[in-house]
C-alpha positions as CSV (number, residue, x, y, z in Angstrom):
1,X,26.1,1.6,-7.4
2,X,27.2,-0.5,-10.7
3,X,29.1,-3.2,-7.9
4,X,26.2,-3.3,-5.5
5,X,23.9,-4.2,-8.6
6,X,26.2,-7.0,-9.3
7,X,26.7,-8.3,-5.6
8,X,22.9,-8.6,-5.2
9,X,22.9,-10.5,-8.6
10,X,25.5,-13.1,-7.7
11,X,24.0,-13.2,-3.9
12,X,23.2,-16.6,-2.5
13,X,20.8,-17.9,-0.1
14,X,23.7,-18.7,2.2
15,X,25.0,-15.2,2.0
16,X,21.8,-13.4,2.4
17,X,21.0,-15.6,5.5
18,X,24.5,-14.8,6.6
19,X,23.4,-11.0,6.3
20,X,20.3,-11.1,7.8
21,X,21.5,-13.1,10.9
22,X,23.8,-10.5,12.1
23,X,23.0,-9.0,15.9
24,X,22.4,-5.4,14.1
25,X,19.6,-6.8,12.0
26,X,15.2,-6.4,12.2
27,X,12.9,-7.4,10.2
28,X,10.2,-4.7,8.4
29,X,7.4,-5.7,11.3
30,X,9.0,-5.0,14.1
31,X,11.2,-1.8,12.5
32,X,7.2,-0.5,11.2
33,X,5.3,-1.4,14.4
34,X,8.2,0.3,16.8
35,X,8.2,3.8,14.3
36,X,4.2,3.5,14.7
37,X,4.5,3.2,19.0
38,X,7.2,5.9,19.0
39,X,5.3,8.2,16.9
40,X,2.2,7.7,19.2
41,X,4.7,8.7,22.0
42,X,6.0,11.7,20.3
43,X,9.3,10.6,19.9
44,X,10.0,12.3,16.3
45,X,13.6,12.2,16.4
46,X,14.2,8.7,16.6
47,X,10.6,8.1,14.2
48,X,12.8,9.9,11.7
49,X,16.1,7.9,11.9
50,X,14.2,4.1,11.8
51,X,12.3,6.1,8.9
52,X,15.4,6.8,7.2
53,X,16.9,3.1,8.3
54,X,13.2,1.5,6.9
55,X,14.4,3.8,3.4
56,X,17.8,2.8,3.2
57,X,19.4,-0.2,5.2
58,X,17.5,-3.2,3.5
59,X,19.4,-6.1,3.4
60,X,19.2,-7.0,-0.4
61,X,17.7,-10.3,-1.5
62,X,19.1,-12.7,-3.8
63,X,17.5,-11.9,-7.0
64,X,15.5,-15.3,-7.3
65,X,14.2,-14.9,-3.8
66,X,10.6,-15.8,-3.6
67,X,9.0,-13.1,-2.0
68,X,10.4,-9.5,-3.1
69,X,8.1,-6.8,-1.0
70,X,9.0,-5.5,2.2
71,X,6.6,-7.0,4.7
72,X,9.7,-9.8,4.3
73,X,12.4,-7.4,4.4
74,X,15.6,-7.0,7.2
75,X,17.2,-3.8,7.5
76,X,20.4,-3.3,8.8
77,X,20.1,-1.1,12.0
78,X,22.6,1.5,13.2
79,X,21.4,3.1,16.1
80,X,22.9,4.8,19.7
81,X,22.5,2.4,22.8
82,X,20.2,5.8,23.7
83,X,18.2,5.4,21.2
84,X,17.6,1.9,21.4
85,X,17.0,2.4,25.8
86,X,13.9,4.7,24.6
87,X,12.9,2.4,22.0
88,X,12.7,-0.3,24.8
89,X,11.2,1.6,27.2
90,X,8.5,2.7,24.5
91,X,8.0,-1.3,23.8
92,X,7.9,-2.0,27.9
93,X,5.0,0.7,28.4
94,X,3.2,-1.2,25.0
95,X,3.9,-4.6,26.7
96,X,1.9,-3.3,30.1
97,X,-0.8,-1.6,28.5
98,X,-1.4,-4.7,26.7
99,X,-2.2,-6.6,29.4
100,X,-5.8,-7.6,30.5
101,X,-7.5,-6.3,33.6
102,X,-6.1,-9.0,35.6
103,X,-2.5,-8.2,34.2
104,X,-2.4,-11.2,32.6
105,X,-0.7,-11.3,29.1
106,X,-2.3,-11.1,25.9
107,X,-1.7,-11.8,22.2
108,X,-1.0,-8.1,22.1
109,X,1.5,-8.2,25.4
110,X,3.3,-11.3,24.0
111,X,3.4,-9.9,20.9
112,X,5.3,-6.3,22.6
113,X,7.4,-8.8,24.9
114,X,8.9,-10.3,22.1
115,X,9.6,-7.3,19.9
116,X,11.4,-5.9,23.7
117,X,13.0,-9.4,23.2
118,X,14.8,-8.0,19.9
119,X,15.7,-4.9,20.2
120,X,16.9,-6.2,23.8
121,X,19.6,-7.9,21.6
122,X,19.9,-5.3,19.5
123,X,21.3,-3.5,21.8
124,X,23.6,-6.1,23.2
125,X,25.2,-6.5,19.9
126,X,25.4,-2.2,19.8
127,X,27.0,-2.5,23.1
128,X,29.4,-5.4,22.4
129,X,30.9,-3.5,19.0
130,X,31.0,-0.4,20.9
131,X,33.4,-2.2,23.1
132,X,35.0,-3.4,20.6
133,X,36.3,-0.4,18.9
134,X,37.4,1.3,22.4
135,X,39.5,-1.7,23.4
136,X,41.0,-1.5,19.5
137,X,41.6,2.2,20.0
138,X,43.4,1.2,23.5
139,X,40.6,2.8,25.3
140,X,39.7,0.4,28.0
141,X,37.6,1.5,30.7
């Protein structure tokens, strides 16, 4: 705990950038509006784990950063490829409703399709480090 205090301390701006641009990272909007649709569609289990991810995987900021609350926060996300199918198929169902009654897009639809555009990479990045780790076990399909 002592060497994580320090590390956030002599964080720079380059570093936390660094951090926060990795493919397993979101930002506190779209992490809060995707646990508010999944709760909606009664999909506790996973409402619980970006919960928990939203409690504990911020990204620390350098200490002289110029906005400290978490509207501005990114959180490092560790999720299944399973997990992060539902949450786009959640986001999919939001982006349709949202349309008008013409099905043309909306603020609102955009707004979904670009959040579906995230967590669309998310999981590309998931996928990419999952293989990965098989071919560095030798496991190669």
């Amino acid at each position: 705990m002592f060497e994580l205090a320090i590390f956030t301390l002599k964080m720079t701006a380059s570093e936390y950038k660094r951090l926060k641009e990795q493919g397993n990272v979101l930002d506190f909007t779209t992490l809060n509006t995707t646990r508010e649709l999944l709760e909606k569609a009664g999909h506790q289990k996973l409402v619980r784990s970006i919960t928990e991810i939203i409690a504990n995987g911020e990204i620390s900021k350098p200490i002289l950063h110029n906005n400290q609350n978490s509207w501005t926060a990114f959180f490092q996300v560790s999720l299944t490829v399973e997990d992060i199918d539902l949450v786009i198929s959640t986001l999919l169902d939001a982006e349709v409703a949202a349309l008008d009654d013409n099905y043309e897009t909306t603020a609102k639809a955009s707004f979904y399709a670009l959040m579906v555009n995230r967590w669309t990479e998310l999981q590309q990045t998931v996928e990419m480090l999952g293989q990965t780790q098989r071919n560095s076990l030798g496991n190669t399909p």
